[in-house]
N, C-alpha and C positions, 0 to 999 in steps of 0.2 A: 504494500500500500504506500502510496506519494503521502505527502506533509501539506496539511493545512498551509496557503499562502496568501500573501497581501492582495488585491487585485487593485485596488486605487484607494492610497489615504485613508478614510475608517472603515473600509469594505474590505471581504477577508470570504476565503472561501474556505469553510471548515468540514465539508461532506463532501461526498459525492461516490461513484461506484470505483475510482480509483483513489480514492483518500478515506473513505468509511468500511463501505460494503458495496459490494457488486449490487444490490437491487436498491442501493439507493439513489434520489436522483443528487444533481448538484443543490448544496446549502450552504445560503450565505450571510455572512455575520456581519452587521450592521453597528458601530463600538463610538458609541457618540455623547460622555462616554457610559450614557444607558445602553444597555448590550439589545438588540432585537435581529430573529430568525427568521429570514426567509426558507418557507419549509424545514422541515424533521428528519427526512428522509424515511427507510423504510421501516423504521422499530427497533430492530434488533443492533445498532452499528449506537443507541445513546448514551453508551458509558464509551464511546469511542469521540462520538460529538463532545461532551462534555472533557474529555483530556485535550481535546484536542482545542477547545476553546483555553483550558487553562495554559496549553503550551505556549499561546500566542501572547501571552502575560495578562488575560483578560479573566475579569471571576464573575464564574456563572452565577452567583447567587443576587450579579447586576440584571439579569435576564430581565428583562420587564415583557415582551409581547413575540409574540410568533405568528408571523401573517404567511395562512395557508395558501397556496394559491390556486389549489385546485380538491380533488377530495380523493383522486389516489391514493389508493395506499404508500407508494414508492414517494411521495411526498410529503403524508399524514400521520403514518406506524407509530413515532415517537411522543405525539402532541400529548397524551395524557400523563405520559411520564415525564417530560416536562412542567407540565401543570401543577402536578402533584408536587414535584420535589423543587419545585423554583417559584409555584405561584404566577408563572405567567399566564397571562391573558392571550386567548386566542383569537385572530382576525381573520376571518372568510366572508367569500362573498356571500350574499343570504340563499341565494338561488342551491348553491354545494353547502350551504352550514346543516342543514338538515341525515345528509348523509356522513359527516361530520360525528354527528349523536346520534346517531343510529348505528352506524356501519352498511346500513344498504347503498350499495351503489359504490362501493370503495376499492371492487375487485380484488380484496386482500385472498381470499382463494384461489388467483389466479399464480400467486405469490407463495403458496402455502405458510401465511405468513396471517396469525390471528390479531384484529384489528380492537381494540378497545375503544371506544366511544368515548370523548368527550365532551365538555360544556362550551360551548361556541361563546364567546363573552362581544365581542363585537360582529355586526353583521353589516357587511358593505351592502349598500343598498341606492346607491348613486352611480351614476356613470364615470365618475372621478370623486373620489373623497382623499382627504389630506390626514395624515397619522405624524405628532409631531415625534423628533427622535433629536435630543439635546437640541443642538443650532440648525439641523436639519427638515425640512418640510419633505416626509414621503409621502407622494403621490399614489393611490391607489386607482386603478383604470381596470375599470370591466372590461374584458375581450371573451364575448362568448365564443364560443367555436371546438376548441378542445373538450371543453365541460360547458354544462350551463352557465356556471358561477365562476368559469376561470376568472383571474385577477393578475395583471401585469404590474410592477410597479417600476417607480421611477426615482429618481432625487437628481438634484443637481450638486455638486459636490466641488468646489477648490478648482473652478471651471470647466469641470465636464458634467456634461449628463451621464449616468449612469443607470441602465434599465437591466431590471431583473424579469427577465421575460420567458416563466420557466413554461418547455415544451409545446414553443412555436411551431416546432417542429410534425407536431402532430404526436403519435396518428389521429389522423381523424376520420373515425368508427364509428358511425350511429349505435353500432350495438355498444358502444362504450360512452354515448352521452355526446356524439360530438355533432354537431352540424355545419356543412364545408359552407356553407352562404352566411354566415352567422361570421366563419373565421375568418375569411376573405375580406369581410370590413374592419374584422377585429387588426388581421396585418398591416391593411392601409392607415388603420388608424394609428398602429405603433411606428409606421415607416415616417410618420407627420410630426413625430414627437424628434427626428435627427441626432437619435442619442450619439453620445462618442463610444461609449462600451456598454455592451452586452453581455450579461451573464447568466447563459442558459439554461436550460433545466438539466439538460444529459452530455449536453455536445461543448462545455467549454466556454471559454473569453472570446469573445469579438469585438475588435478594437484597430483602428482608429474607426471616426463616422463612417467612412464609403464600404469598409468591411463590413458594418453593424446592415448597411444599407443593401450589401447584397445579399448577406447569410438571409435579411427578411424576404426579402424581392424574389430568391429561389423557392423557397415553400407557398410564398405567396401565387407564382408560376404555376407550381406542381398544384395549388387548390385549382385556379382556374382551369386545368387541363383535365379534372376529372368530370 
């Protein structure tokens, strides 16, 4: 396994299938200097999450919020043990916060990988809502498409934009919640936002802007050719 690393200033990529566990996706740490998670990953990798936040000289017990972005299990696995032993607060859009506390719709079987339920404490219900984080304003943006309730987010940061846009990529399976006319806008709509880095759910940093511009503008492609 790779080592948790810096990606820009107070952004830190502390999971993923090549730093945590093979089924989890990319998770990234937000250290401002309230600590906040995008995504969990898959469950089983958060006594690996939490070392690996301590390595980076950061203490987890600053956790304050974990903003889900979609209701996968490969994203979600961890959120209740979180919860439990740090007290944070959980952030999904409302459309997935129901799957969320349930576990219907989380495909954690698909994973063989048993899903705990937690308490959704905030529910995005706007088309953009703002989550403050110390000096920083996260932007939160609905992009349906992958899920009902997917959520992109954004910040601007020490002059870049930086967008956490987990699993642009797809796939996008109706029998897994997705709708391709739904993400088709959701893409133009992130292409409009000109981030400088991109950091994605499964596939890595994308950096400087014209790279962030094409890695969208390919999937964006491949939705309109189906």
């Amino acid at each position: 396994m790779g080592k948790p690393f810096r990606v820009w200033r107070d952004v830190y990529a502390v999971g993923g299938s090549e730093i945590s566990h093979p089924y989890d996706c990319s998770i990234y740490l937000i250290a401002a200097p309230e600590l906040v998670l995008i995504d969990s990953g898959a469950g089983r990798s958060f006594p690996d999450l939490v070392r690996n936040i301590k390595s980076l000289g950061f203490d987890p017990q600053k956790l304050t919020t974990i903003i889900a972005t979609h209701a996968h299990i490969d994203h979600i696995g961890a959120l209740r043990r979180f919860q439990e032993e740090f007290g944070v607060q959980i952030v999904a859009h409302e459309l997935d916060a129901d799957a969320l506390e349930t576990g219907r719709g989380t495909f954690a079987e698909l994973y063989d990988i048993p899903y705990e339920p937690c308490k959704v404490d905030v529910r995005v219900d706007k088309p953009e809502q703002e989550l403050s984080c110390g000096p920083y304003q996260l932007k939160l943006v609905h992009i349906p498409g992958h899920t009902p309730g997917s959520i992109a987010v954004y910040v601007d940061m020490q002059g870049k934009r930086v967008l956490f846009g987990q699993d642009l990529h797809g796939p996008y399976y109706p029998e897994w919640g997705a709708d391709v006319a739904q993400a088709e806008l959701s893409l133009q709509k992130l292409l409009k936002l000109n981030a400088d880095i991109l950091c994605e759910g499964h596939f890595g940093i994308y950096q400087p802007a014209k790279e962030v511009k094409r890695y969208i503008e390919r999937y964006l492609l491949a939705l309109e050719m189906l």
